[in-house]
PyMOL commands that place a pseudoatom at each C-alpha (Angstrom):
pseudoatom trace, name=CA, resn=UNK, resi=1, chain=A, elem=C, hetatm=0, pos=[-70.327, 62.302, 125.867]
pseudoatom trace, name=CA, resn=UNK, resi=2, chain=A, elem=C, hetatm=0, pos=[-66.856, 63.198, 125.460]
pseudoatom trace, name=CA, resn=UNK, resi=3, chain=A, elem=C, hetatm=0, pos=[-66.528, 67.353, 126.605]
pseudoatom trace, name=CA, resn=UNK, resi=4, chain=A, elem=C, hetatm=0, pos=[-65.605, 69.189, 123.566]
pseudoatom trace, name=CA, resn=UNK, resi=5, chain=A, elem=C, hetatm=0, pos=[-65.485, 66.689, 120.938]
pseudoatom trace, name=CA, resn=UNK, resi=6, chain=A, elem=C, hetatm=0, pos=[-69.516, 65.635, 120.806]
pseudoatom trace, name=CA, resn=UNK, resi=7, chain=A, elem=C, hetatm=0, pos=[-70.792, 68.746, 121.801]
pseudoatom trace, name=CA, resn=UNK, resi=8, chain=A, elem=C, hetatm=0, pos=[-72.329, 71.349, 119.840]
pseudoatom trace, name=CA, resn=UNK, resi=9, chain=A, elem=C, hetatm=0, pos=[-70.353, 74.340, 118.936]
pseudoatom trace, name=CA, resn=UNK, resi=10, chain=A, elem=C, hetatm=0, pos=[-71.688, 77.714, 121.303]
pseudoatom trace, name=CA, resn=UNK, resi=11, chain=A, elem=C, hetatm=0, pos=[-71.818, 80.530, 117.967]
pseudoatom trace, name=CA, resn=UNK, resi=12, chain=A, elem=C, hetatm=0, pos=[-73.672, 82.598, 119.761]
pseudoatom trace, name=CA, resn=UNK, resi=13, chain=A, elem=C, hetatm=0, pos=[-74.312, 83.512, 123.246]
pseudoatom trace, name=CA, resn=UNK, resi=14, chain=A, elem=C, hetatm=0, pos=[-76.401, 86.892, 124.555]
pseudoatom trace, name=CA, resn=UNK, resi=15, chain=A, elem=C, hetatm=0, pos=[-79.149, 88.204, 127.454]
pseudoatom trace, name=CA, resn=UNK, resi=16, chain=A, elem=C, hetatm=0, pos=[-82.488, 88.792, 126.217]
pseudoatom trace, name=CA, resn=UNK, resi=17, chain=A, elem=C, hetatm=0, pos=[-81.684, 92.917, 126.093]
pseudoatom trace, name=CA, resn=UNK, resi=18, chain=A, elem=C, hetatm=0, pos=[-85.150, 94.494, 127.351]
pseudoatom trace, name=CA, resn=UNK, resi=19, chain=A, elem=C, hetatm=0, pos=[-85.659, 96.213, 124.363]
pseudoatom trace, name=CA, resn=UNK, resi=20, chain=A, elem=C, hetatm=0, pos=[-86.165, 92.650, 122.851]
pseudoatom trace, name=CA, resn=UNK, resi=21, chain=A, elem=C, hetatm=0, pos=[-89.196, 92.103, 124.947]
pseudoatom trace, name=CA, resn=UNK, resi=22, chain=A, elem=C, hetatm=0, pos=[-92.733, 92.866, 123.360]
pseudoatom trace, name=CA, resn=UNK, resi=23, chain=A, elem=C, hetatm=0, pos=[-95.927, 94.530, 125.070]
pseudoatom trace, name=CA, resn=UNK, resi=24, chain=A, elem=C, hetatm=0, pos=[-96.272, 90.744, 126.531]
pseudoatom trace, name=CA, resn=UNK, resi=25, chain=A, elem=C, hetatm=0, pos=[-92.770, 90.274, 128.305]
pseudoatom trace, name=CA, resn=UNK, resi=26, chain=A, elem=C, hetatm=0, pos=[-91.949, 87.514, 125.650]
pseudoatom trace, name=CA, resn=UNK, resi=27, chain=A, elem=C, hetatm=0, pos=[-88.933, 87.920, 123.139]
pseudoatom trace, name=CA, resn=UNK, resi=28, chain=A, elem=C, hetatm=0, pos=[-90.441, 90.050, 120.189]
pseudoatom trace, name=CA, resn=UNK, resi=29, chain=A, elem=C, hetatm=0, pos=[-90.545, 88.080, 116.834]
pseudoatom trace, name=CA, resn=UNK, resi=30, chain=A, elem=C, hetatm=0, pos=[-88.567, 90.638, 115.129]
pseudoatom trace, name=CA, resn=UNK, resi=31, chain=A, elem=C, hetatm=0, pos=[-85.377, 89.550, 117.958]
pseudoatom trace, name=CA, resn=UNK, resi=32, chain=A, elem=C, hetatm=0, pos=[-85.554, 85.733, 116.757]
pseudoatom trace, name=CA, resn=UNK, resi=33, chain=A, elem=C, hetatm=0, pos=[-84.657, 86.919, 113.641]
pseudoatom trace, name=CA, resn=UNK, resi=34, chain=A, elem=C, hetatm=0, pos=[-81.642, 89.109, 115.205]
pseudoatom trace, name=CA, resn=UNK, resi=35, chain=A, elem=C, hetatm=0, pos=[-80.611, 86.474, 117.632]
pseudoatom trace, name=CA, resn=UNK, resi=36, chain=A, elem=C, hetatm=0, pos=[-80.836, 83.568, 114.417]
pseudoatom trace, name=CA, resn=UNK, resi=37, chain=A, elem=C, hetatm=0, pos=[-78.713, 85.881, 111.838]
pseudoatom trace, name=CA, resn=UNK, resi=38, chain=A, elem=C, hetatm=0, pos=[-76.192, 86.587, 114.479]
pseudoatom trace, name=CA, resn=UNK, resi=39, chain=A, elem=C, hetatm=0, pos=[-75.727, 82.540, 114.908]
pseudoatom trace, name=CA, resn=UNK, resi=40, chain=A, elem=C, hetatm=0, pos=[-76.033, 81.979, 111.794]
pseudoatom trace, name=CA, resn=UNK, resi=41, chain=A, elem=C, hetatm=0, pos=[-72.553, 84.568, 111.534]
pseudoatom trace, name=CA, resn=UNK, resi=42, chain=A, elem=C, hetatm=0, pos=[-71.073, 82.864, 114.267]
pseudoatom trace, name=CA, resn=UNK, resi=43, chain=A, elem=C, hetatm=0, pos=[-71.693, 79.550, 112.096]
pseudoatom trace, name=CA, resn=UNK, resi=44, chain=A, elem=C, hetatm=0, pos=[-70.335, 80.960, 109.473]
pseudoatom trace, name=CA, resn=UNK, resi=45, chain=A, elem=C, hetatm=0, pos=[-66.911, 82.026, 110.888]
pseudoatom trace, name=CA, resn=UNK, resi=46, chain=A, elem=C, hetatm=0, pos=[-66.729, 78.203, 111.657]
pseudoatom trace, name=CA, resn=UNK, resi=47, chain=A, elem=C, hetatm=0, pos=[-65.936, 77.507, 108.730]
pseudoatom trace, name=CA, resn=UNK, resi=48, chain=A, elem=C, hetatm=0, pos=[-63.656, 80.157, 107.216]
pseudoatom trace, name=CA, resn=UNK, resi=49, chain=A, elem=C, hetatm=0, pos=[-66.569, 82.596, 105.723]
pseudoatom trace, name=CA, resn=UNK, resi=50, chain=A, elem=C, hetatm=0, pos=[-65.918, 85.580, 108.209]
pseudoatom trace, name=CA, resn=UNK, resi=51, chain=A, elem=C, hetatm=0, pos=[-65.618, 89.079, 107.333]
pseudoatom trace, name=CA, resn=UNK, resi=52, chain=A, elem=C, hetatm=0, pos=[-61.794, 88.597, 106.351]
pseudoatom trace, name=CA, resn=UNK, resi=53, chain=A, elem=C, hetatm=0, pos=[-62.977, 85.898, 104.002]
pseudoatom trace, name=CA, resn=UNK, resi=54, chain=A, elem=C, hetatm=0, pos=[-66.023, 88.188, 102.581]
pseudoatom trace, name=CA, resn=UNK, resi=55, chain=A, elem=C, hetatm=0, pos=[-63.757, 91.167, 101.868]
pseudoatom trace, name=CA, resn=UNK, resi=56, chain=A, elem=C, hetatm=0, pos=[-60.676, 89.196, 100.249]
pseudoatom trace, name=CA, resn=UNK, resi=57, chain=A, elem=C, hetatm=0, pos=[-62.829, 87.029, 97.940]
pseudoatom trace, name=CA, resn=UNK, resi=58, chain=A, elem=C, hetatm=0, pos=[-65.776, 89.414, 97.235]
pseudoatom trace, name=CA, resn=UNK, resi=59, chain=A, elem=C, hetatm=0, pos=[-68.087, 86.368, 98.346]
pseudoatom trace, name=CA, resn=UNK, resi=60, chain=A, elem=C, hetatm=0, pos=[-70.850, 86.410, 100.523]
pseudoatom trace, name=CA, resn=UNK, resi=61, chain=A, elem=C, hetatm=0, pos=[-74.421, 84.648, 102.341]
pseudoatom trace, name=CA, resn=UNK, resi=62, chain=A, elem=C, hetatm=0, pos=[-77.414, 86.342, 102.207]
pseudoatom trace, name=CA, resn=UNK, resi=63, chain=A, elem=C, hetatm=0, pos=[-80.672, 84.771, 103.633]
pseudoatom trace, name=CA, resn=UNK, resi=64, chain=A, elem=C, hetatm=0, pos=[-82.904, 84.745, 100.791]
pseudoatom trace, name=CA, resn=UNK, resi=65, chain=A, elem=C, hetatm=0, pos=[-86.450, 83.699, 103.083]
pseudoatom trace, name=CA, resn=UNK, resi=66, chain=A, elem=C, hetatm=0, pos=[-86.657, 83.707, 107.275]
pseudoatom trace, name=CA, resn=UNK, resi=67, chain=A, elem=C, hetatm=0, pos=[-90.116, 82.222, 108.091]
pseudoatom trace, name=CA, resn=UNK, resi=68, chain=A, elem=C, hetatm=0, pos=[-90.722, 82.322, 111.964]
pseudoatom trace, name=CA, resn=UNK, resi=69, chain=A, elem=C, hetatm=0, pos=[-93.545, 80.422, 113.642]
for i in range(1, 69): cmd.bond("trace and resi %d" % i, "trace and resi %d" % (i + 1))
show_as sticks, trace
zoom trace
């Protein structure tokens, strides 16, 4: 593996914050969905589609379903 050409891009990065944590000490289900929109915006600004983009173009992603198992 060469170092920055066949790795994965890092879109989002972040502590667990302890109000993420259920009644069980696990990650809450509702905080995958946080933590997977904010990567997906991170993915996003990859490739162009950033606020800057969103706001000069009137254009936007929405997630239409989220199904976490």
């Amino acid at each position: 593996m060469v170092p920055g050409k066949d790795e994965l891009p890092r879109v989002f990065e972040v502590r667990v914050p302890p109000e993420w944590i259920d009644y069980n000490g696990h990650m809450g289900d509702f905080a995958y969905n946080i933590a997977f929109t904010r990567a997906g915006d991170g993915l996003y600004e990859l490739f162009g589609l950033a606020p800057a983009y969103r706001q000069s173009t009137n254009c936007t992603i929405y997630t239409l379903v989220t199904r976490t198992r």
